[in-house]
N, C-alpha and C positions, 0 to 999 in steps of 0.2 A: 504494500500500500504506500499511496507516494506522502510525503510530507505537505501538508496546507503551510501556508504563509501564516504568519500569526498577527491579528488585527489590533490595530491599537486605535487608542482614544484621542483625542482631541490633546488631551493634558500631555500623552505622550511624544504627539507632533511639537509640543512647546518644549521638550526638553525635561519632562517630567517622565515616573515612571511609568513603564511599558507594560500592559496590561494585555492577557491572555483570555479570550472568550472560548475558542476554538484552541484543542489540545496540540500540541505539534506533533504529537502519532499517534494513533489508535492502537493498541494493542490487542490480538488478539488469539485467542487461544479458546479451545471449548471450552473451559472452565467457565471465564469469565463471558464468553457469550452467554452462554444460559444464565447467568445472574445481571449480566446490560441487558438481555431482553426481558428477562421478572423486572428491571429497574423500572424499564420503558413500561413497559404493559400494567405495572401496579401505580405509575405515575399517574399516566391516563386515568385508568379506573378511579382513583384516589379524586382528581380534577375533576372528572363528571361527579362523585359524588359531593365534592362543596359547594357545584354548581345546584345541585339538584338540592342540597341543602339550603341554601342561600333563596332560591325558589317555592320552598315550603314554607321560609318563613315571611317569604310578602306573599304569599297566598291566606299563610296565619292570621298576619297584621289586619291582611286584608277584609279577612271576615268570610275567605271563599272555602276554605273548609267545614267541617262539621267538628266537633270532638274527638270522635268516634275516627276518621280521615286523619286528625293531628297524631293520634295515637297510635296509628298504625302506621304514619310514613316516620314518625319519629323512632321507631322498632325497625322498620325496615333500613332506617341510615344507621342507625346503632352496630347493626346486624350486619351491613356491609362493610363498615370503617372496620368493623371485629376483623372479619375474616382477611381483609385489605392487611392487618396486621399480622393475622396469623402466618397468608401468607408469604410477607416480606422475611419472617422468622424462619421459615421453612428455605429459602434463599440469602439467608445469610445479610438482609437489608434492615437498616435501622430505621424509624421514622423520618430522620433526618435526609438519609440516602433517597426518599421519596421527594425532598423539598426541594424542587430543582430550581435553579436562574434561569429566571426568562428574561435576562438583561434588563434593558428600561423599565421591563414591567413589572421590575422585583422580583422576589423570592415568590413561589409557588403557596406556600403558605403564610 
């Protein structure tokens, strides 16, 4: 695999330090495929559910649920952030290892 260029910031065009978004090599080896794609695929999953979280609660706010609807999507998120953990554990990932940079648009969590 060839080496990428490594991008730098504005600060580092000014003579400041050089900042690494993009890694200068990808390593790879079966091991660690199978735990960058658990990384990837438990990221995701994790993302749709704070989205889907974040969606139950101005549904909440809003008056558009029932009880009965609050009480069951709030078991259902409970239920899946569980398993989301369980299994980042079963691949060797920490919560942390889920919280990925999305540059400008901050931390993942």
């Amino acid at each position: 695999m060839s080496e990428k260029p490594r991008k730098t910031d504005s600060s580092a065009a000014r003579g400041g330090e050089e900042t690494t978004s993009v890694p200068a090599r990808i390593e790879l080896s079966p091991d660690n495929i199978e735990q960058g794609l658990a990384k990837l695929v438990l990221t995701l999953i994790d993302f749709l559910r704070q989205l889907l979280e974040r969606q139950a609660i101005r549904r909440m706010e809003g008056g558009a649920l029932s009880d009965q609807e609050i009480e069951e999507m709030g078991e259902a998120l409970m239920k899946l952030e569980a398993k989301i953990e369980e299994l980042a554990k079963q691949f060797g990932l920490s919560p942390a290892d889920l919280n990925i940079d999305l540059g400008p648009l901050s931390r993942l969590r």
